[in-house]
C-alpha positions as CSV (number, residue, x, y, z in Angstrom):
1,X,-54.4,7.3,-38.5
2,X,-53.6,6.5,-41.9
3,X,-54.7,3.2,-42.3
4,X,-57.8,1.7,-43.9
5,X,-60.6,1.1,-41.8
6,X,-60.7,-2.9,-41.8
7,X,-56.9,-2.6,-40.6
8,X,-57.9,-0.4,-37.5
9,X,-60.4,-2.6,-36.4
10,X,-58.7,-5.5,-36.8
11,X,-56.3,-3.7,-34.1
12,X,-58.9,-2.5,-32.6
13,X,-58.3,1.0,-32.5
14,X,-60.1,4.1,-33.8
15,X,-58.9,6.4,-37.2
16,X,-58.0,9.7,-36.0
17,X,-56.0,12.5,-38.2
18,X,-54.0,13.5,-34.6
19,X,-52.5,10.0,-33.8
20,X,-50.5,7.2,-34.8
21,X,-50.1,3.7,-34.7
22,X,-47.1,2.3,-33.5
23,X,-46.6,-1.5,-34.2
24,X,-44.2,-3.8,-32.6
25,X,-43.4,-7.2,-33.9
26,X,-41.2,-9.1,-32.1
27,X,-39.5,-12.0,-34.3
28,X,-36.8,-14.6,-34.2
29,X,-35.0,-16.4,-36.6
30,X,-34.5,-20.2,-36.9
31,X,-32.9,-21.5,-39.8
32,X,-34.0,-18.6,-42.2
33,X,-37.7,-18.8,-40.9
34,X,-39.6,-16.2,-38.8
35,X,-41.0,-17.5,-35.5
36,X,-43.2,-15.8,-32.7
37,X,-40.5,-14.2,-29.8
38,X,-41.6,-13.3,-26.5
39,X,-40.9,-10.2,-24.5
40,X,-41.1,-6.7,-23.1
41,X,-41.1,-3.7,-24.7
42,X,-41.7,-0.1,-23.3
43,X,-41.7,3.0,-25.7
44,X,-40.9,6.6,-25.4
45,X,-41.9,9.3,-28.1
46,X,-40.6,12.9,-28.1
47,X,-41.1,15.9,-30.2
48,X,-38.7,18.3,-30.9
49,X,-40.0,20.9,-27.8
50,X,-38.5,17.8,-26.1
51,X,-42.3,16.5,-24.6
52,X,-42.3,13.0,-23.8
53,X,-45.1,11.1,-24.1
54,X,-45.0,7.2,-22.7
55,X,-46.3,5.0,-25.2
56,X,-48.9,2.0,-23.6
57,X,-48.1,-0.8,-25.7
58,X,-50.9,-3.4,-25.6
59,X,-50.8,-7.1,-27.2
60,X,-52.8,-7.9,-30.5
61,X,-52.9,-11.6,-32.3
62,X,-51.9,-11.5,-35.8
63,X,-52.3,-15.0,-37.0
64,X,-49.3,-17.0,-35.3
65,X,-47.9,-13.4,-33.7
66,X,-47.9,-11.8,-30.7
67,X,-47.8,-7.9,-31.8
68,X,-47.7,-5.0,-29.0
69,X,-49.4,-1.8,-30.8
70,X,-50.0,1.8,-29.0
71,X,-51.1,4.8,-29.8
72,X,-49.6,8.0,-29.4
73,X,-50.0,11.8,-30.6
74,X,-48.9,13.1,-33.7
75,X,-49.9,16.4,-35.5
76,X,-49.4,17.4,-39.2
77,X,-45.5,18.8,-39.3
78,X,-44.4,17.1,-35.8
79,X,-41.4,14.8,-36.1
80,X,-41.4,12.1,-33.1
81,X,-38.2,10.1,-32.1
82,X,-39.2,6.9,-30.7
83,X,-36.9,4.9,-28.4
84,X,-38.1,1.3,-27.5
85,X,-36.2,-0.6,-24.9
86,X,-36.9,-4.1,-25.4
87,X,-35.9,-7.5,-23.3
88,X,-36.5,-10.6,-25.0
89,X,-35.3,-14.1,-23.3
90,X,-32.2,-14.0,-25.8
91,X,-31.4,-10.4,-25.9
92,X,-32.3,-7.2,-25.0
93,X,-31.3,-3.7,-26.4
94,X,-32.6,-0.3,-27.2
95,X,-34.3,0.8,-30.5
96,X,-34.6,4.3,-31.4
97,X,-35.8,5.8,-34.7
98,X,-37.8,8.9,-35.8
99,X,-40.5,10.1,-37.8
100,X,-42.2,12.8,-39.7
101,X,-45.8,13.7,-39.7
């Protein structure tokens, strides 16, 4: 992971050069300010061989916030798309994105 170490063990989790760290932060906006949201959220990565790898999202406290973080594979060269499915009390949608390693 590419993170210092007083960041990782804030989180909890261990620095290792074949994973990553995903973070999820789930917000709402009231009047222009950023407030704690509840909710669900399952993750998905997959590498371009198309192997899936479920992502076990777990909840951390960050001050105020609720974040969910997992940890997943990732070697140098992969590139991972991510899709989150995520169900809030308000809304709920899919959230896909990729990235390179």
């Amino acid at each position: 992971l590419a993170m210092n170490e007083a960041v990782a063990r804030s989180y909890g989790v261990n620095r290792e050069a074949d994973r990553a760290l995903l973070v999820v932060a789930l917000r709402q906006l009231s009047n222009g300010e950023e407030l704690p949201a509840g909710g669900s959220v399952q993750a998905t990565a997959t590498d371009l061989s198309g192997q899936r790898q479920q992502v076990l999202l777990r909840e951390v406290r960050t001050g105020p916030y609720t974040d969910l973080i997992g940890v997943l594979d990732a070697h140098p060269r992969d590139q991972l798309r991510l899709e989150l499915q995520v169900a809030a009390p308000t809304a709920q949608g899919t959230v896909r994105f990729a990235r390179n390693f």
